[in-house]
C-alpha positions, 0 to 999 in steps of 0.5 A: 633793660628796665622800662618805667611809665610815666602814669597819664590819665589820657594814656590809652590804658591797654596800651600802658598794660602792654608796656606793664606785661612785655617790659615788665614796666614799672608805673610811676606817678606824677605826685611822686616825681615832684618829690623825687624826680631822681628816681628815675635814673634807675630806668634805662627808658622812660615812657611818655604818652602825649606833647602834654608830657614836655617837662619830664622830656625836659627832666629825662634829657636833664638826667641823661636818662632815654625817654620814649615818646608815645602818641596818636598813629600818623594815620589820623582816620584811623576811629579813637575808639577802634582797639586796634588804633595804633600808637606811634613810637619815637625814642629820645626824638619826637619823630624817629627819622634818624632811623628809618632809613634802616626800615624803608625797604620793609614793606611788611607792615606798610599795610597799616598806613595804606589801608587808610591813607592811599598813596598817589602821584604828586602834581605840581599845580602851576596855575588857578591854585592856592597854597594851604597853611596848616597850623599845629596845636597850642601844645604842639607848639609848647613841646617845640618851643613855639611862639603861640599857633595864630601868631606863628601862623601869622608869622609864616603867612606873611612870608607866604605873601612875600614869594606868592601872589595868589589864594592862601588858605589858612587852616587852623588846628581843630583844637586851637582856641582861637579860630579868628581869620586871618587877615588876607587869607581864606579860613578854613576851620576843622576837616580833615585834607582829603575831605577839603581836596574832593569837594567840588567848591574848593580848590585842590592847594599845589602846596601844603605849609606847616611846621609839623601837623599830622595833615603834611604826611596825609597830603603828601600821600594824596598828592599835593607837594609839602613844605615842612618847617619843622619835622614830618615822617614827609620831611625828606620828600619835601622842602623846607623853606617857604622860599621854594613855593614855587620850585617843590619837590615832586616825590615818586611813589617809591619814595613815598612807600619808603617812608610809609613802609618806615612809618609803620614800623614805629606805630604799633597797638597793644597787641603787637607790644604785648606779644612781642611783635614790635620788640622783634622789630625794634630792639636795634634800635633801642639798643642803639639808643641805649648806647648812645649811637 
């Protein structure tokens, strides 16, 4: 298989190395994609680091050549600078879910979500609670074909309004530029979930909304049923329409360790892709993808 690394300056550069060593990928830049960008049909995959990439998702799918979407680990506690920070992996898809099925009973490298997220009970809370909105990044929203985060956000927060009569708590992405108030709602700017869910003057939400933020998976694992209105690793243990505020799905911790356990095996660091670790794992699926399975 020959592999090809579309080159970012953002790209965490020992994991571009690891590619470089193990697949023995080539490195293309981006000025010499805009003069032949059918140079790339000579790859069986392509590799992009990053939402930011969205056009050459675009071109890959153009001329029916396999893309492999890198980005941050879904474990965001996780400290940037740490090296062993692991980078997830997806192949012709922004999420691997079409494949986790194969890697739910796996538990060998679940330790690699846990030992940063802990994993607990759901509990649904009925009475004196609020409902979070998470919103996703502007570049986020691009890569799916959204309108802009503070208008969707608006969007869904009134069909929010339409089926829940008490608090709505509306959390931006950190990054999002606009971090205007939304009108009826109570704001809450920058923290991580698991922060916000232990502090004393801030009511635990019983729901957590958003289209696809990192945070659906963390509070899930901590507890708090999801709803998801795009993808998440969560998805297949939540709902999916605003409608079912009311009526969520309780996930039991064995269905939450599946979907850790097939989450890790999609997140890897330099080491592990350098030494073949994560081939050893991976390669059906790449091959399956390859054959267009």
């Amino acid at each position: 298989m020959r592999f090809a690394i579309i080159n970012r300056s953002s790209m965490p550069e020992n994991i571009k190395q690891a590619f470089v060593d193990f697949f023995k990928a080539d490195i293309i830049d981006r000025e010499s994609l805009r003069k032949n960008n059918s140079v790339l049909k000579e790859y069986d995959f392509v590799v992009m680091y990053g939402v930011i990439m969205r056009q050459y998702k675009v071109l890959c799918e153009d001329l029916g050549v396999n893309w492999v979407f890198l980005d941050k680990a879904v474990d965001r506690r996780r400290k940037r600078q740490d090296p062993k920070t692991m980078t997830r992996l997806s192949i012709n898809s922004y999420l691997p879910l079409k494949h986790y099925e194969k890697f739910e009973d796996n538990p060998s490298r679940v330790h690699t979500i846990t030992d940063f997220m802990p994993i607990k009970e759901t509990e649904f809370l009925e009475a004196d609670s609020s409902v979070m909105f998470a919103g996703s990044s502007s570049k986020y929203h691009a890569w799916h074909g959204l309108v802009d985060p503070t208008k969707y956000a608006e969007e869904k927060i009134q069909t929010i309004r339409n089926v829940w009569n008490r608090e709505i708590v509306y959390k931006p992405k950190p990054s999002w530029r606009d971090k205007s108030p939304i009108k009826g709602t109570i704001f809450k700017e920058g923290g991580i979930l698991s922060v916000m869910v232990n502090k004393k003057d801030i009511k635990r939400p019983c729901c957590l909304i958003s289209h696809g933020s990192g945070i659906l998976m963390e509070a899930n694992f901590l507890g708090i049923p999801t709803i998801v209105l795009g993808e998440s690793p969560v998805k297949k243990i939540s709902r999916t329409g605003i409608e079912d505020i009311n009526n969520p799905y309780i996930p039991t911790l064995e269905e939450k360790y599946k979907i850790a356990n097939a989450a890790s095996l999609f997140q890897w660091n330099a080491r592990e892709i350098e030494s073949g670790e994560m081939w050893s794992y991976l390669k059906p699926v790449f091959e399956e993808e390859l054959n267009g399975s």
